[in-house]
BARO-438597 format. One record per residue (C-alpha): residue in one letter; x, y, z. Coordinates in steps of 0.001 Angstrom, whole numbers, padded with zeros to 6 digits, always signed. Layout:
AXYZ ...
This chain:
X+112656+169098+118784 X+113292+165491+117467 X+110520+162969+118717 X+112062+160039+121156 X+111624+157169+119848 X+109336+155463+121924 X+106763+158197+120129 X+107894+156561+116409 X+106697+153547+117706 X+103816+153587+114572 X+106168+155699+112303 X+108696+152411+112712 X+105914+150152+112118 X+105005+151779+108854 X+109034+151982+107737 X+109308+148596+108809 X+106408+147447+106426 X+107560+149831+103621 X+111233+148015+103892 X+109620+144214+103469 X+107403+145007+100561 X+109983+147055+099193 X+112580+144419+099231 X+109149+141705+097883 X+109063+144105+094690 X+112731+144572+094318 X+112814+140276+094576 X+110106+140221+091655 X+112061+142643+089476 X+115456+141005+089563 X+113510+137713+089211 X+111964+138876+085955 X+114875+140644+084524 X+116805+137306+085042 X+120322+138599+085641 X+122980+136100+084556 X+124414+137026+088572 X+120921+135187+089921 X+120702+132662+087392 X+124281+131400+088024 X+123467+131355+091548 X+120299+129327+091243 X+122360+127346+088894 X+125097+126712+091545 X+122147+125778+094536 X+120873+122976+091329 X+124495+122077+091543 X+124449+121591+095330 X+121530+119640+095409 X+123002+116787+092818 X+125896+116702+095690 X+123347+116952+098709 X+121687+113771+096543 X+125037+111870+096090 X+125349+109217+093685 X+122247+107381+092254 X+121942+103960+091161 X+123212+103336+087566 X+120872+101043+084892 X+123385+097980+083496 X+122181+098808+079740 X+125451+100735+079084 X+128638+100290+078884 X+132145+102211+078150 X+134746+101017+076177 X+137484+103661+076953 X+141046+104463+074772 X+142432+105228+077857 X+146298+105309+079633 X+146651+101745+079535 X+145518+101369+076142 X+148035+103721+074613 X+150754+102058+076388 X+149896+099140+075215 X+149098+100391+071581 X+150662+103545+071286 X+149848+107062+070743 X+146399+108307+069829 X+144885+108305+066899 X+145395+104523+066131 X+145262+104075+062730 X+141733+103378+061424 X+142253+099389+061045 X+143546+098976+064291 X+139797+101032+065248 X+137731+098990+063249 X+139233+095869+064863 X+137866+097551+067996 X+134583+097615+066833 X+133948+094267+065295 X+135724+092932+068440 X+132472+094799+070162 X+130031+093758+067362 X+131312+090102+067514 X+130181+089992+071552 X+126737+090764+070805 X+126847+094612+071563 X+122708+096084+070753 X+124319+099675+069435 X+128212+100796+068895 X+128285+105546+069345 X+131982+105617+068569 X+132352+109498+070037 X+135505+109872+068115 X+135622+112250+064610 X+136271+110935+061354 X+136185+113935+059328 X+139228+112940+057054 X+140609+110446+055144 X+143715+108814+056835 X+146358+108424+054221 X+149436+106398+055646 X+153273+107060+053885 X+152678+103598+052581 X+149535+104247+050842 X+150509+107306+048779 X+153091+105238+047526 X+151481+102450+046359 X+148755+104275+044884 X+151753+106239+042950 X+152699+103407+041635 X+149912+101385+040892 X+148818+104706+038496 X+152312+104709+037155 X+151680+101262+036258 X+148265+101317+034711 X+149504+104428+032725 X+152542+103270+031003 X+151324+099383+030632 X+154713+098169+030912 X+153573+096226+034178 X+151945+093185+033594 X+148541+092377+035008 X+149561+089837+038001 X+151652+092638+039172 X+148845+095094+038601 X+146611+093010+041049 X+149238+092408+043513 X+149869+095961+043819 X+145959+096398+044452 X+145332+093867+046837 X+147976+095492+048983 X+146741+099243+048250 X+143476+097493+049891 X+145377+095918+052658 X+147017+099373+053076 X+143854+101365+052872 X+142688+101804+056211 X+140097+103972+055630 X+138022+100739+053922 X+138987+098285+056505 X+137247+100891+059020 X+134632+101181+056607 X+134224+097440+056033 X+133915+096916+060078 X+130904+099124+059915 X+129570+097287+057103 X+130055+093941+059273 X+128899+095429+062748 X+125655+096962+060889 X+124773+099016+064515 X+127329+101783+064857 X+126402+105409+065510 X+128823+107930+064377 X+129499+111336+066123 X+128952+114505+063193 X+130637+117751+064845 X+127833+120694+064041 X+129470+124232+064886 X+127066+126569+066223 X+129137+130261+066157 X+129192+132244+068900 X+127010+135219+069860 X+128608+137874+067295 X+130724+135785+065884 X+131666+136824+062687 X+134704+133969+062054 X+133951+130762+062332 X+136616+128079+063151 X+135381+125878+059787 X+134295+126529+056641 X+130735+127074+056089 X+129157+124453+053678 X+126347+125547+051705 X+124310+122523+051456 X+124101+119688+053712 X+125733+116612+052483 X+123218+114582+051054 X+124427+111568+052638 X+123602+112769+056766 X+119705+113651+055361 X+119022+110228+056774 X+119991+111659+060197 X+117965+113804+060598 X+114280+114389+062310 X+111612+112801+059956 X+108536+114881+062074 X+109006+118173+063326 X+105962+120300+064676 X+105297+123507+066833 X+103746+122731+070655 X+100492+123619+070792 X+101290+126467+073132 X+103290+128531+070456 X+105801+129566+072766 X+108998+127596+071315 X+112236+129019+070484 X+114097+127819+067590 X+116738+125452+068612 X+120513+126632+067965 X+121337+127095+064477 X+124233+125116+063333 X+126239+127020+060381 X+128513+124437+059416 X+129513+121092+059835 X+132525+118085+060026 X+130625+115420+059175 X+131891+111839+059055 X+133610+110562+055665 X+131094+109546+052966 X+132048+105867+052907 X+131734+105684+056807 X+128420+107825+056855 X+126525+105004+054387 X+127676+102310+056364 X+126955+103801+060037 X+123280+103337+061225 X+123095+106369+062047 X+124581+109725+062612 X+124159+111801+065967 X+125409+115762+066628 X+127960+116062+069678 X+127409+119686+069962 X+127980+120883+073844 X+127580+124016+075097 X+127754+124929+078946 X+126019+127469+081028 X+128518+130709+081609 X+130267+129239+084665 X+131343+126594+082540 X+129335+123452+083881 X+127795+121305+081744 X+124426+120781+082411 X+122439+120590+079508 X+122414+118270+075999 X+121022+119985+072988 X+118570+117126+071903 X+118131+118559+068848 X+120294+121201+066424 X+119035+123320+063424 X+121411+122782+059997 X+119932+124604+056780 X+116125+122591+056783 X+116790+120356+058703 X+116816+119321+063078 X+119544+116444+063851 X+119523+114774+066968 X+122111+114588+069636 X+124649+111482+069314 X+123038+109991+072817 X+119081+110340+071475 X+120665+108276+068625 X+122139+105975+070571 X+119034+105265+072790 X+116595+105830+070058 X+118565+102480+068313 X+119020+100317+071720 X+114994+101255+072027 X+114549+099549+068496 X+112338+103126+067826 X+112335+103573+064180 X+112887+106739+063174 X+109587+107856+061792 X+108265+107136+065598 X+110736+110284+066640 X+109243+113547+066637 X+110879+116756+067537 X+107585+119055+069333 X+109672+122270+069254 X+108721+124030+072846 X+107836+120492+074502 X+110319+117988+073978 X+111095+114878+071836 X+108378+111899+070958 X+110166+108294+071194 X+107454+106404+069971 X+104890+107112+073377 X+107536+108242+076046 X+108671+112516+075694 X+111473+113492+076838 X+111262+116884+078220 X+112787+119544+076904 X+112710+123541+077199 X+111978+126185+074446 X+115944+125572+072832 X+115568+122086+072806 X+117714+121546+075974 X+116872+118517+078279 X+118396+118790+081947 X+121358+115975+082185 X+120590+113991+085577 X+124193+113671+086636 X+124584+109636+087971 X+127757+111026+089954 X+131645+111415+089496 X+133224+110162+086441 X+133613+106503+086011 X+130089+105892+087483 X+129297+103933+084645 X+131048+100209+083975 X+133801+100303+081561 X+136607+098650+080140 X+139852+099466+078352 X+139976+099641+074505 X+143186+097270+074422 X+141589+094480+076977 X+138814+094371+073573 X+141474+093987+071152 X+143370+091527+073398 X+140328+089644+073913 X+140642+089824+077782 X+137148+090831+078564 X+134751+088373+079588 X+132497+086783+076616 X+129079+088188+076557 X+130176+091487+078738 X+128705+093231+075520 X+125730+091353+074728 X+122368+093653+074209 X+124451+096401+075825 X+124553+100219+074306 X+128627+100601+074416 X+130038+103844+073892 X+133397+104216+072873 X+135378+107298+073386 X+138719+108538+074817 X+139749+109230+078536 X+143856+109412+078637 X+144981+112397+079331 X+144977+115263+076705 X+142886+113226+074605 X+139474+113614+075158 X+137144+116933+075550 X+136744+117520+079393 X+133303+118391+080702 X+132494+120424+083913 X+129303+118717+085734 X+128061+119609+089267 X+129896+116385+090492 X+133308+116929+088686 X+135405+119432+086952 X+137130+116539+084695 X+134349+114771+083550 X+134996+113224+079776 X+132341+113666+077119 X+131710+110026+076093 X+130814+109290+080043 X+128259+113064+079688 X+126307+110661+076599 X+126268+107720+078388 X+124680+109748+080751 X+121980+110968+078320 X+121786+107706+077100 X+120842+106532+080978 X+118713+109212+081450 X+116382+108579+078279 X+116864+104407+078705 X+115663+104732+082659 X+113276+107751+081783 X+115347+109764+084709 X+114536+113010+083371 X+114986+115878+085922 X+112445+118649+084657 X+112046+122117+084972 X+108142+122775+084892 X+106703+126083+082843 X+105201+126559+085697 X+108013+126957+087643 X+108515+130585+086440 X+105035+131467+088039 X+106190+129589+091144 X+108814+131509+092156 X+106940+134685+091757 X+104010+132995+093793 X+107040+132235+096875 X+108747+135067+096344 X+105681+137470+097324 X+104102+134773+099837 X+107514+134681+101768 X+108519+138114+101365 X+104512+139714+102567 X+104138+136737+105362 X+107453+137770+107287 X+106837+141578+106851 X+103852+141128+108274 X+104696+138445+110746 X+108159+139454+112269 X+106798+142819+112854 X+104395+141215+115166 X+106857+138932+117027 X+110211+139182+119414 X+113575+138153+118083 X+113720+134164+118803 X+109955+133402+117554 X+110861+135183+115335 X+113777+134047+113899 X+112079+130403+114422 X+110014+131203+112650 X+111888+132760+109702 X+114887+129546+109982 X+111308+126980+109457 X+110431+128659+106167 X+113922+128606+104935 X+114645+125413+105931 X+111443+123672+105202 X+111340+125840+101362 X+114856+124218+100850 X+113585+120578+102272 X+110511+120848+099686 X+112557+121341+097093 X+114992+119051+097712 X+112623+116090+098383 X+111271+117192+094889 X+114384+116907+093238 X+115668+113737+094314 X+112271+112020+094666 X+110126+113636+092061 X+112943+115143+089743 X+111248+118132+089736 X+113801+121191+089849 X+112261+124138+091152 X+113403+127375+092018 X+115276+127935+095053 X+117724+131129+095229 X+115763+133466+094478 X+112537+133200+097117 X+115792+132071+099571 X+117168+135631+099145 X+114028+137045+099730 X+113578+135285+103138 X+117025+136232+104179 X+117494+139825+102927 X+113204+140530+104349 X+114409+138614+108056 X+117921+140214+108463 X+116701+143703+107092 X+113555+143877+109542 X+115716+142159+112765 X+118591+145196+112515 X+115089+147280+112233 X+113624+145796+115084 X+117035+146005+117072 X+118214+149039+116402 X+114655+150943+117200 X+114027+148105+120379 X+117077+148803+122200 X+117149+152832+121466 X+113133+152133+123204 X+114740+150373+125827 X+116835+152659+127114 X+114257+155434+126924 X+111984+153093+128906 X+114548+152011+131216 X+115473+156352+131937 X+111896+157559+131950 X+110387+154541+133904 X+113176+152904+136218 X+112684+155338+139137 X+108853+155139+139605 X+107923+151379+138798 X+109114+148247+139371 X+111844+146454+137167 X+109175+143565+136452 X+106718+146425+134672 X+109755+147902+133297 X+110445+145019+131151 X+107001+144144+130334 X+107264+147768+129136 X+110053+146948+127097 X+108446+144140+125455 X+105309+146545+124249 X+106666+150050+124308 X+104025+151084+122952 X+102304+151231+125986 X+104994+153332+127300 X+104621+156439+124471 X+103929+160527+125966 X+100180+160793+125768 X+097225+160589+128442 X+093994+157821+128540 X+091193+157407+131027 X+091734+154722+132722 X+090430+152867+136419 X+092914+153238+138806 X+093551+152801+142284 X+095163+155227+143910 X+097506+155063+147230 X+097696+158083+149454 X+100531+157904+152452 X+101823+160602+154929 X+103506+161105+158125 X+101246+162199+161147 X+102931+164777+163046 X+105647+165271+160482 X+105976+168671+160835 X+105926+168659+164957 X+108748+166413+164134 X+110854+168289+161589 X+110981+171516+164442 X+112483+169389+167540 X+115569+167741+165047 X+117929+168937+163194 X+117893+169208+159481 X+120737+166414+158389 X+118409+164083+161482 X+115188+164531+159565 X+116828+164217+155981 X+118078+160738+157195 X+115348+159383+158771 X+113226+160381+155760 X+115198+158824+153186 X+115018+155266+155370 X+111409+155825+155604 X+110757+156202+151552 X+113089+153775+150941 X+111611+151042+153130 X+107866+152211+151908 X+109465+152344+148112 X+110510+148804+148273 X+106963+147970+149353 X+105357+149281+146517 X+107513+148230+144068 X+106943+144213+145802 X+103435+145118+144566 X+103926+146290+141144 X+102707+149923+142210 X+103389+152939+140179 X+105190+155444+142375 X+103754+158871+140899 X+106082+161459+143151 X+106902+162300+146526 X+105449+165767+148362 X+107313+165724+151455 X+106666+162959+153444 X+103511+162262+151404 X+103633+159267+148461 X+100864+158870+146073 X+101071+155169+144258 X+098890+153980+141755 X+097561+150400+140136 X+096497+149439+136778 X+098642+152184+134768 X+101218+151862+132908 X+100025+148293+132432 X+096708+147086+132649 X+096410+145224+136101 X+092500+143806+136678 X+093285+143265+140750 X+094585+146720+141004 X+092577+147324+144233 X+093729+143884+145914 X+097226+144976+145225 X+096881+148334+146650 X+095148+146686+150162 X+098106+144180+150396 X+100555+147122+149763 X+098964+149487+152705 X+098939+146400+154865 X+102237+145416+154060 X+103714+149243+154133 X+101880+148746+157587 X+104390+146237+158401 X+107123+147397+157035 X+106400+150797+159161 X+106346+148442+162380 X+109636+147310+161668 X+111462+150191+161034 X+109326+151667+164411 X+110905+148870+166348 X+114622+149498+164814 X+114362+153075+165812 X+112953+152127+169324 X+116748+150321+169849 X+118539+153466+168673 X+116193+155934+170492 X+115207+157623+167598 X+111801+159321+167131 X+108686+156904+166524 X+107446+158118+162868 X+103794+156944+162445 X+101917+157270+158931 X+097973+157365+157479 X+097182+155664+154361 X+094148+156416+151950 X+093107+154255+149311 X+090941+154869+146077 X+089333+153410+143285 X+088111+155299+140115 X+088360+156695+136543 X+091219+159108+136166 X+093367+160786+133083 X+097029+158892+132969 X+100141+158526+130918 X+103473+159690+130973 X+102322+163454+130637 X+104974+166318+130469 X+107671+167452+128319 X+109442+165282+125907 X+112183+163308+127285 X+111181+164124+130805 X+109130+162985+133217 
């Protein structure tokens, strides 16, 4: 025969245990396995929390100077040709601008209809002779005027502080074609770019960073007159948001930093033997490291929406209607924001986010030091929360009722999330969150449908087995500890209530049967409501006999004051009734009452399920 359940009350206990350790250990193995489900979703809370934060203040160091939909009605379709550019930049230059990143590609030579031509004839002409030499040098000075490839190039040579943008392609994972064509050796000319010290952390624990395979580097002519060169490789999580910049890329020997460490690292006046790439730690500028993890990744802290940063249009530079000195010791970016002309980034505050506004952001974050970390110990952390959250509320909620404890469960949520919120925006300090958040949820919801299911199944056992003998005050503090209510015997002090009619039986011969029935029944029912007023245990009726007991099921210290002031009150009660029956000329019942105290074997004894 199946136990009831008030007898699992330790088996429930145990399975209740077993469930929030067994969810603890499941928490800790999806946590170390890492699946790309739970890392998106911790990924999507860090996204949260940037919105939660809002916008931040923005440092004044940079600027934007955007090709955007005014400019190209103004100046036409992009690309502009490359001496309409360079007027751009020397227009910057002139103001007093500290650095130029132009985050536009100049992997080719532009060669106009006009150009071929001239260059066709100019070699006609210098092969056959016939032309003499004014016409010669006429036909070159306007092949130079023509050549807008060296008017860009002679802009760089004039602003002297212009970082270029060189595309590195990292292949995907199992990629076997690659978009470009592999180069075998790096172009001498973008050595200068690159890192000058490189070293392991002293840890040991670094990863390589991403291997670039090939590369679109600028045009020779443009390279040797840039300051520098900077990679623009992106890459974002596998929801698609950008939250990372690759500080640093692999290419053959050689590590090349990111277009916006360039960019800073010049505004900084850092010379490029004070940069060091510590692969597994971060990146040296001069004394201040910027942390990075074991790919060379640092954590972009997002200012807000697109447009956060102060900008201008391209054409207000060439038109010279910016304000004189808007430039001057700025960092000014220049890149492209009309519509279908620029490479649109996902962030945690916008889905159409351009790229140049993602390096000014880098260039913020390294200028302002506003670098939002992600500890190694944070790894270690999450275990540590993970099994102090998931063992505290198995141990805890098993202990308490439903609102403590869901109180208690909604504090160590709430206050976990508050932590690490507080740490993110004050600190910048982004620790874990989903994971030892599931664990309080799926440990609090799994052990509460425990806890209800089994409580009210107990209930309703208590409320059958106990309902007709005690009072509905003991029946719920029976409910509340059921265990006290399980089939079983224990000595115990009691005090024991003895009551019977005197003369019942002299009684029961002179009336008739349905007389004596009804008479009874008002009798025990008057006497019944007595001893449940004093939290009495009503053990059975014999007859007209009642035997009540204190201080069982529950422990009651003043059981024998209770059962005086119940015999004195049933005493009253009695008188009452006597006097109501007086009226109707009924027969005077009279009753004795016995009362004892001592040590006697009691529980609900009998068969299962009955009483």
């Amino acid at each position: 025969m199946a136990q009831p359940w008030l007898a699992k009350t330790k088996i429930l206990h145990r399975l209740g245990f077993g469930l929030g350790m067994g969810i603890t250990v499941m928490m800790l193995t999806l946590t170390w396995l890492g699946l790309t489900p739970l890392v998106r979703l911790e990924n999507t809370f860090l996204d949260f929390r940037f919105k939660l934060r809002g916008d931040r203040p923005v440092g004044q160091e940079v600027i934007l100077v955007l090709i955007d939909e005014k400019s190209l009605k103004e100046l036409g379709r992009w690309p502009w040709s490359r001496d309409k550019q360079g007027h751009l930049v020397k227009g910057i230059a002139a103001d007093g601008a500290k650095v130029i990143g132009l985050d536009i590609i100049y992997a080719e030579p532009e060669v106009t209809e006009s150009l071929r031509e001239l260059r066709e004839i100019l070699s006609t002409a210098s092969a056959t002779g016939v032309a003499p030499p004014a016409l010669r040098e006429t036909l070159h000075k306007k092949l130079v005027v023509a050549d807008t490839d060296h008017q860009f190039t002679n802009s760089l040579h004039i602003a002297k502080n212009v970082v270029l943008a060189l595309p590195l392609l990292v292949p995907a994972t199992h990629s076997t074609q690659l978009d470009l064509i592999p180069t075998t050796t790096a172009p001498e000319y973008i050595k200068r770019s690159e890192f000058m010290l490189v070293r392991q952390a002293s840890s040991g624990e670094a990863l390589e960073p991403h291997q670039a395979t090939a590369a679109l580097p600028p045009l020779k002519p443009f390279a040797e007159q840039a300051i520098s060169l900077g990679h623009v490789y992106s890459l974002p999580d596998p929801d698609g948001v950008m939250r990372y910049e690759y500080l640093a890329l692999r290419y053959h020997d050689a590590y090349y930093p990111s277009f916006g460490l360039e960019v800073a690292r010049i505004y900084l006046g850092i010379p490029r033997d004070r940069m060091a790439l510590i692969l597994g730690q971060g990146v040296h500028l001069d004394e201040m490291l910027i942390p990075t993890d074991q790919k060379a990744r640092m954590l972009i802290n997002y200012v807000g929406r697109e447009h956060s940063f102060p900008y201008v249009s391209a054409t207000d530079v060439i038109h010279k209607r910016v304000s004189q000195g808007i430039f001057k010791d700025k960092a000014v970016l220049v890149g492209t924001t009309a519509l279908g002309t620029y490479d649109q980034r996902t962030t945690p505050f916008s889905a159409n986010f351009p790229g140049v506004e993602k390096n000014a952001t880098v260039v913020e974050n390294i200028l302002h030091q506003q670098f939002l970390e992600k500890s190694v110990w944070s790894g270690p952390l999450e275990v540590s929360m993970i099994l102090l959250f998931g063992l505290t509320l198995t141990y805890s909620l098993e202990k308490l009722r439903a609102l403590p404890g869901t109180f208690m469960a909604a504090s160590v949520f709430l206050g976990y999330a508050a932590v690490a919120q507080y740490l993110f925006v004050k600190q910048a300090i982004w620790i874990p969150v989903f994971n030892p958040l599931l664990t309080i949820a799926v440990t609090f919801i799994t052990l509460t449908v425990l806890s209800f299911m089994t409580k009210e199944r107990q209930a309703k056992e208590i409320r059958t087995m106990f309902s007709s003998y005690v009072s509905p005050r003991i029946v719920e503090e029976l409910i509340k500890f059921p265990a006290k209510a399980t089939l079983g015997g224990q000595r115990k002090e009691l005090t024991m209530l003895f009551t019977d009619l005197i003369n019942f039986t002299t009684f029961s011969e002179k009336h008739s049967a349905e007389d004596v029935v009804t008479q009874l029944n008002e009798y025990l029912g008057g006497m019944t409501e007595v001893v449940f007023r004093w939290n009495g245990t009503l053990d059975k009726f014999v007859g007209d006999e009642m035997v009540v007991f204190w201080g069982a099921p529950l422990d009651q210290p003043d059981h024998a004051e209770l059962a005086i002031k119940c015999a004195l009150h049933m005493r009253k009660r009695l008188g009452e009734l006597q006097e109501k029956w007086k009226t109707e000329g009924r027969f005077q019942l009279d009753n004795g009452i016995g009362i004892n105290t001592g040590t006697a074997l009691v529980g609900n004894i009998g068969a299962e399920g009955k009483k």
